[in-house]
Structures are given as C-alpha cells and as structure tokens.
C-alpha positions in Angstrom: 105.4 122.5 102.1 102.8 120.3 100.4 103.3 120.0 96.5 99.8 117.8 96.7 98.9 114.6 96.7 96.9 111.3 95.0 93.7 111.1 97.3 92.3 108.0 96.0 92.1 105.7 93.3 89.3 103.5 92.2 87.6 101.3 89.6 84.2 100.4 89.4 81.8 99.1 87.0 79.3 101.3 84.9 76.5 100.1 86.9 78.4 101.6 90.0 79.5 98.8 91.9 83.5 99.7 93.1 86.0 96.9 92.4 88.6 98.4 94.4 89.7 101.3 95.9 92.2 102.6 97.8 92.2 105.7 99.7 95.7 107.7 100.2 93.8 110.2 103.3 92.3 109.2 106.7 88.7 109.6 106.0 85.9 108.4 107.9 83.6 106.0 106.2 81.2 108.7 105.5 83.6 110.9 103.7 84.9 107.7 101.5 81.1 107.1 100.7 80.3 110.8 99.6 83.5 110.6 97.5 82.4 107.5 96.0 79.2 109.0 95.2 80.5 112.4 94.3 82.7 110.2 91.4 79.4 107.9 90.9 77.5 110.9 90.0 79.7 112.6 87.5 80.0 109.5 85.3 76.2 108.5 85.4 75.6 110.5 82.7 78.2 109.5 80.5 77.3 108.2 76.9 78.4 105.2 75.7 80.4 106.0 72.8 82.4 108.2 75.2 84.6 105.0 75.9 88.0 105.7 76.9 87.5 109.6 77.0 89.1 111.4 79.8 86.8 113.8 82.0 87.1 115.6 84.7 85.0 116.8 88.2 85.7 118.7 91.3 85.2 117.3 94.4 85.3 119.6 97.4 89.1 121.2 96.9 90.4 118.6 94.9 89.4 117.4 91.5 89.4 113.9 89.8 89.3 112.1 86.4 87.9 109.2 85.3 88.3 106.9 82.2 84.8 105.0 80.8 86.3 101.7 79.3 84.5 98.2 78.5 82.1 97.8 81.4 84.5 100.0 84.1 85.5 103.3 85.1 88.9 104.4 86.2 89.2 107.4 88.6 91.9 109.1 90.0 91.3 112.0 92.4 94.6 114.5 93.3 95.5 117.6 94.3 98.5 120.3 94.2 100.2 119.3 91.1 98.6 116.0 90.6 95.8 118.1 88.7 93.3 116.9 85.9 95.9 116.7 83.4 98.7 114.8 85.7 95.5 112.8 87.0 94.7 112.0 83.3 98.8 110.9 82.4 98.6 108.6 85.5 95.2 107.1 84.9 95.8 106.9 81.7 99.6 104.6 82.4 97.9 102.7 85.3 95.1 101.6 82.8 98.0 100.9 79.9 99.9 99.0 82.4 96.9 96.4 83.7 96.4 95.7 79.7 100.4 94.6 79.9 100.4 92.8 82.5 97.2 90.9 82.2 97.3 90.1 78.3 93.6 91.8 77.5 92.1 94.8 78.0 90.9 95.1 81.4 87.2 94.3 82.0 85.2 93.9 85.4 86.1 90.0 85.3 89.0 90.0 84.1 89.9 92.2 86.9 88.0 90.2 89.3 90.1 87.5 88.1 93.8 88.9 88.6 92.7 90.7 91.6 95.9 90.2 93.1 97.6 91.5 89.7 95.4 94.7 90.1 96.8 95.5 93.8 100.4 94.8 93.2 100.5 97.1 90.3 98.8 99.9 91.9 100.9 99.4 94.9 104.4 99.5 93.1 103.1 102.9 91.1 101.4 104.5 93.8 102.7 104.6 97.0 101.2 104.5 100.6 100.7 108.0 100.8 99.6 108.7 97.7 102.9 109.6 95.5 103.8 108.5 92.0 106.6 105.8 92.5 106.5 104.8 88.6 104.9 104.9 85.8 105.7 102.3 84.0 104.9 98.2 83.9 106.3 95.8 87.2 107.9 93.1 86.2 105.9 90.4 85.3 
C-alpha cells in the first residue's frame, strides 16, 4: 500500500531557467519537460509582491507548490499524503534550512555558488525515492 510520495523537487529562477532538479519517478525526458512547464506556467503569472507566498497547482494526479522568493521559485510536487499543505511544510523547511546553512537568504547566485551545499541538503531531507528523511538543518 502506497501512502504517496515526493515526485520532484526543483528551483528555478523567475525568468524560468531550472537550477536544479531532482526527479523521485522514472520519467522519460518528455514527461520531466511537460512537468517543468506545467510548474513554469503556474508561476508565470505571479505578481511580484507575492514573494514568499505559498500556491498551489495540479499537475495530472498529483499536485505541487511553489514558493516565489528573491529571483527563485521553490517547487515541490507530491502525492498521497504529501498534499499541498505537507508540500507547503516541506518547501517551506527546505527553503529555511538553505538560509542556515548558507548564511543569507538564498538567491539564484548564491545558490549557484554553494551548489554542492544545495544537493547535500536536499539529499539528507529527501531521500532517493522521494520520502521525507528530516526536516530539520545537516550539520554544518
């Protein structure tokens, strides 16, 4: 029995270039790129005093949130019981986690910068198939 899942996770910049994403499914190249548009599309439209601001979309039979912060967006696409408010929690403690690990609010070069930072936080809180391991900071 499947109690859902975290499909994928990604962060890209308003202008709609990804920064990284990772993708918890097997999904052919053409699926990840109608996700990533899917995602794309709900947040063009997205004023920008709606900074940090949690919203939500479906996306086929799963839905997904995403944060507007700085020059980035945060999604976070789930299922099951990782639904737009769980979705939100976790979004909302990966973003709060970056911001302690890296010193400053995360921005498209600062993340470009601690790339490696990014990836090894996401990778201790989410794991390889797309489960919550924790929520709260690595150590540094």
């Amino acid at each position: 029995m499947s109690f859902g899942k975290i499909h994928c996770f990604l962060v890209a910049l308003k202008s709609g270039e990804v920064i990284y994403e990772r993708f918890y499914d097997r999904l052919s190249e053409a699926d990840k790129a109608e996700a990533r548009a899917a995602m794309q599309q709900a947040s063009d439209g997205i004023r920008p005093s709606a900074d940090d601001q949690d919203f939500a979309a479906a996306y086929r039979s799963t839905r997904f949130v995403f944060i507007p912060t700085a020059d980035l967006v945060f999604y976070l696409m789930g299922s099951g019981e990782y639904d737009e408010l769980a979705c939100a929690d976790i979004l909302r403690s990966i973003m709060l986690t970056l911001k302690d690990v890296i010193g400053k609010a995360p921005t498209g070069a600062v993340l470009m910068d601690k790339y490696s930072k990014l990836c090894v936080i996401l990778d201790e809180m989410i794991n390889e198939v797309g489960c919550i391991e924790f929520l709260s900071a690595p150590a540094r």
